[in-house]
C-alpha positions as CSV (number, residue, x, y, z in Angstrom):
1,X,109.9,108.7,95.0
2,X,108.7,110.7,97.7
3,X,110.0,112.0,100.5
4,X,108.5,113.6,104.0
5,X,107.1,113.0,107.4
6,X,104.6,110.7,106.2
7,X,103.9,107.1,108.2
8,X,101.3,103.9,108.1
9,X,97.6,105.1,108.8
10,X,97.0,104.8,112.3
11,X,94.9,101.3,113.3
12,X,91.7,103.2,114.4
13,X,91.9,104.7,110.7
14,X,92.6,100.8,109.0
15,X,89.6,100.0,110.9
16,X,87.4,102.9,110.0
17,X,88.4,102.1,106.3
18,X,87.8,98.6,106.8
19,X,84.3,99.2,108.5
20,X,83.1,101.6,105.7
21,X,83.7,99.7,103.0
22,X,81.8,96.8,105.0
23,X,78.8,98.6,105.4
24,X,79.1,99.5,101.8
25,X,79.1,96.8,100.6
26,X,76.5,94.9,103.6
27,X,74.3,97.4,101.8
28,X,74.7,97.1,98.2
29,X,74.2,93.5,98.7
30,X,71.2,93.8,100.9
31,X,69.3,96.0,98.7
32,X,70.1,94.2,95.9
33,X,69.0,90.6,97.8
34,X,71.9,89.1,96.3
35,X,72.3,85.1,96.1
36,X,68.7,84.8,96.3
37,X,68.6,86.8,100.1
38,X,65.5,89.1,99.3
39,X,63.1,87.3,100.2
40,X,64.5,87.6,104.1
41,X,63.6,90.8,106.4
42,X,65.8,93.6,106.0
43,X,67.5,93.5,109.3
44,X,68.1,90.0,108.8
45,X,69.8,90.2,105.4
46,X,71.6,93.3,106.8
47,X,73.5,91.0,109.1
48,X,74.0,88.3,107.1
49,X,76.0,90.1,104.5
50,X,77.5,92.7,107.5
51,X,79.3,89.0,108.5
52,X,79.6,88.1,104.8
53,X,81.3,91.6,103.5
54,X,83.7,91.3,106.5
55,X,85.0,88.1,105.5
56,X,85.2,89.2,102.0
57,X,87.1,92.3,102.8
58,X,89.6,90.8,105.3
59,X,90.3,86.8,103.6
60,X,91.8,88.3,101.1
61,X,94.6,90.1,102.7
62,X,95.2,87.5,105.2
63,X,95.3,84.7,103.0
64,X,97.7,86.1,100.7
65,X,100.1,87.7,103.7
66,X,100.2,84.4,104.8
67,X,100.7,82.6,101.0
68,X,103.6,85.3,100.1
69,X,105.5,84.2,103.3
70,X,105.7,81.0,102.2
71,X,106.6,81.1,98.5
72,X,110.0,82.1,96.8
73,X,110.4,86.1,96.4
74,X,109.8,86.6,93.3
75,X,107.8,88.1,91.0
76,X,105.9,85.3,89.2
77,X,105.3,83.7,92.4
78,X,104.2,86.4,94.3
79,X,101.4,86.5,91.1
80,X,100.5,83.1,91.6
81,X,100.3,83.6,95.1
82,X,98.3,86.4,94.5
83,X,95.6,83.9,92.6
84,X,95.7,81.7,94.2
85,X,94.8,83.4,97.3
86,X,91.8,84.1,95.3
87,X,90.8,81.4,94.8
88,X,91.6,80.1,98.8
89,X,89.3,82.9,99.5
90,X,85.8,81.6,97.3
91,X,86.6,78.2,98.9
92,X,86.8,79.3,102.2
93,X,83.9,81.5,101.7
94,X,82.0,78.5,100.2
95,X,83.4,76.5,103.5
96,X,81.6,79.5,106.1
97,X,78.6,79.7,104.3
98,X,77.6,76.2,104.2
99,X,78.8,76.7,108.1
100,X,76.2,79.0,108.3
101,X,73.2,77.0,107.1
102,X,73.3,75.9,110.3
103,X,73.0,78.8,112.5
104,X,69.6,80.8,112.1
105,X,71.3,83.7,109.9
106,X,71.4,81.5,106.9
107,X,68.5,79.6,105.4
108,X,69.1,76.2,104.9
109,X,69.6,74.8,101.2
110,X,70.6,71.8,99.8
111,X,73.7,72.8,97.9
112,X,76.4,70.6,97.1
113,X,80.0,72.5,97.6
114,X,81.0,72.1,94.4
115,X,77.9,74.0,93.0
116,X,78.1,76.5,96.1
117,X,81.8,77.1,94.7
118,X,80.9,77.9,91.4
119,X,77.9,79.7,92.2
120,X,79.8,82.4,94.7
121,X,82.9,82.8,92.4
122,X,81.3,85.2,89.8
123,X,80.8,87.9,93.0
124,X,83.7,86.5,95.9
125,X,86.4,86.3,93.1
126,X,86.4,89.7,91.6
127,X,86.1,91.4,95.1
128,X,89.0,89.6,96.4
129,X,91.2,90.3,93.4
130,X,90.1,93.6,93.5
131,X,90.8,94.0,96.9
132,X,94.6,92.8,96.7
133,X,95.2,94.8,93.3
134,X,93.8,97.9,95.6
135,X,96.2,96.8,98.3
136,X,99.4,97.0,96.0
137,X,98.8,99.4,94.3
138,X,98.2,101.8,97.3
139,X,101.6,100.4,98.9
140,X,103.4,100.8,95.6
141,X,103.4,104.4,96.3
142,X,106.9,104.1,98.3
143,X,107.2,106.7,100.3
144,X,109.9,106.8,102.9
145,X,109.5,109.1,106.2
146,X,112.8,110.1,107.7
147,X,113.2,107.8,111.1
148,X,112.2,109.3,114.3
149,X,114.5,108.6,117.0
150,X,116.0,105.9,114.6
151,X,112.6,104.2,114.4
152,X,111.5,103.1,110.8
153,X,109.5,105.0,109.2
154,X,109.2,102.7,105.7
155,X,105.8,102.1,103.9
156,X,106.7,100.0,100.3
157,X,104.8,98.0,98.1
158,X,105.0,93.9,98.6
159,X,106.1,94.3,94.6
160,X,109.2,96.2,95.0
161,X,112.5,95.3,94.0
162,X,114.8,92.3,93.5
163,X,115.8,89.6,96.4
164,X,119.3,89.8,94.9
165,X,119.7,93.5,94.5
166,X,122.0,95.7,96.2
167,X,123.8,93.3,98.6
168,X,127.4,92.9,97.2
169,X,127.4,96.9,96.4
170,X,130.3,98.3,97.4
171,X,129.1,101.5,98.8
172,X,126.1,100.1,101.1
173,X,125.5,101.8,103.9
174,X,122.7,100.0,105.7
175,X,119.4,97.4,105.7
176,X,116.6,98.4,107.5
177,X,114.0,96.7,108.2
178,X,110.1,97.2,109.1
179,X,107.7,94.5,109.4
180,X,108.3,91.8,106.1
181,X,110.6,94.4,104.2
182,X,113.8,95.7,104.1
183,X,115.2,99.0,102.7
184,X,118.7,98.0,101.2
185,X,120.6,101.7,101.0
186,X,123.8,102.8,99.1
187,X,125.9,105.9,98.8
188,X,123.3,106.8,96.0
189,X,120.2,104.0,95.9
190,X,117.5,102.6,97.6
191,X,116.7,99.2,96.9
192,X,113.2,97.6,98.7
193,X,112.4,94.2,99.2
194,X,110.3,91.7,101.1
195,X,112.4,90.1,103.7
196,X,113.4,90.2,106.9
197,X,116.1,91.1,108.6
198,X,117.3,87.2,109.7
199,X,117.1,86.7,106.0
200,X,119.2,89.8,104.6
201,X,121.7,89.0,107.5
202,X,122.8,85.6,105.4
203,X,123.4,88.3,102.1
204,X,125.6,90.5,104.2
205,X,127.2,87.9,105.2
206,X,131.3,89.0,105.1
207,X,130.3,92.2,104.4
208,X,132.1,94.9,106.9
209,X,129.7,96.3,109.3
210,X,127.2,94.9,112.1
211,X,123.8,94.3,113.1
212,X,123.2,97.1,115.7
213,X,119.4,96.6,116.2
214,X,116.5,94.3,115.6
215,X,115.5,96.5,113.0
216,X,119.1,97.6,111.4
217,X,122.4,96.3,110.2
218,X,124.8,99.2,109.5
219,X,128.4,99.0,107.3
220,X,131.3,100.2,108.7
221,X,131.7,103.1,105.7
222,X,128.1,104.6,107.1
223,X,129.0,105.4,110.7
224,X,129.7,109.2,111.1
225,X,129.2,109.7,114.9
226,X,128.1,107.7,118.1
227,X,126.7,109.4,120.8
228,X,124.8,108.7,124.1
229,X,122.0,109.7,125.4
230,X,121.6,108.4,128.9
231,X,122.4,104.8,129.1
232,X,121.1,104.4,125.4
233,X,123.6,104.6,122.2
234,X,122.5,105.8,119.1
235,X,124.6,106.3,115.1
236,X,124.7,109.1,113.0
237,X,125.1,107.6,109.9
238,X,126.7,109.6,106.8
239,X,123.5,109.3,105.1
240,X,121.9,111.8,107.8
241,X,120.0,108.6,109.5
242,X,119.9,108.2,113.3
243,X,120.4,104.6,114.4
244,X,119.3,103.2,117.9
245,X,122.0,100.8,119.4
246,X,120.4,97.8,121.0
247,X,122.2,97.4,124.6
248,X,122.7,94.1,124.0
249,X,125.2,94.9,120.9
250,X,126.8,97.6,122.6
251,X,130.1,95.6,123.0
252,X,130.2,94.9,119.4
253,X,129.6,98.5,118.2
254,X,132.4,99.1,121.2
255,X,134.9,96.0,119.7
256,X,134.0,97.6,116.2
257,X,135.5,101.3,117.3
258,X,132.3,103.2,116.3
259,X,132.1,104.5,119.9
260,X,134.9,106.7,119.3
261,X,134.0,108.4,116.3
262,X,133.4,111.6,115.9
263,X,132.6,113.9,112.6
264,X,135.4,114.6,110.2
């Protein structure tokens, strides 16, 4: 695992990835007149498969964000979810194509969806599995950026690590949490899930230590230090991690004693 000052890619830098591999793509498939296109003008089959590379490129990812949210958290399903998002993504392709036959960018053909379906899955199917596999493989890089002002910092792969891992260990320190996963840390591991924090809440259930923040439950064994800064509260925890205290929790942090702390 790696470690540094390393976060997300910024959304204008998504985008320019996303928008480079469109035109790619618009323009393998235009020059090749693929799915019978060539005999259209060039500008026109350069903006029917600008629209059609888009929806290839993006489907994918939103179909199966939305599939693994739904299905147990696990690895077997999260393959299945994986096809089967693949497959979601020919049929809805097939569904916005024949949508298009009746706007002017499309020609009109007489094809019945089940042969549309077959005839697109041999080019849609491989790009959309390809374009998942290239998504998790890139997040299963974990690389963890020390938190900035006790912001997370946490980019991990959607394949990583066990629902049932590292909640009853005795020596957690904390669950953090950033978008749909969670860091689980202990004296000496880190464990990474898909979750959220609601859900990791009912696992740490009688465990000693509270949810300070949105983003962060923290045991009572972590807490080195409170301090504040203005009106705002923030935790050194004995794992060198600074932890932002919602004001809305203050009291509990207060009830808990980790106001009064101070370094031994």
């Amino acid at each position: 695992m790696a470690e540094g000052r390393v976060r997300p890619l910024p959304l204008w830098q998504q985008l320019g990835y996303l928008g480079l591999g469109v035109a790619v793509l618009a323009f393998a498939f235009s020059t090749a007149g693929a799915f019978d296109t060539d005999e259209l003008g060039v500008p026109h089959r350069l903006a029917l498969w600008t629209v059609v590379a888009f929806l290839m490129l993006t489907q994918p990812w939103l179909i199966e964000y939305g599939l693994s949210r739904l299905v147990p958290r696990t690895r077997t399903w999260r393959w299945a979810s994986l096809i089967f998002a693949v497959l979601l993504c020919n049929l809805a392709l097939t569904l916005e194509l024949h949508a298009l036959k009746s706007t002017p960018l499309l020609p009109k053909a007489n094809d019945p969806l089940v042969d549309f379906f077959v005839f697109l899955a041999p080019v849609v199917m491989p790009i959309a599995l390809l374009v998942l596999l290239l998504k998790r493989g890139f997040a299963g890089r974990v690389v963890l950026a020390p938190p900035e002002d006790g912001a997370p910092g946490l980019l991990v792969s959607p394949g990583l690590g066990d629902w049932q891992t590292g909640w009853e260990a005795k020596d957690l320190l904390f669950v953090r949490a950033e978008d749909h996963y969670l860091e689980i840390r202990t004296a000496r591991t880190r464990h990474y899930v898909r979750g959220r924090l609601s859900d990791a809440l009912e696992k740490l259930h009688g465990q000693d230590g509270e949810q300070v923040h949105r983003s962060w439950w923290v045991a009572d064994r972590a807490v080195a230090q409170a301090r504040r800064q203005n009106r705002d509260i923030k935790l050194t925890l004995t794992s060198g991690e600074t932890v932002p205290v919602s004001r809305s929790r203050t009291e509990a942090v207060r009830a808990r004693g980790w106001l009064a702390r101070s370094p031994e």
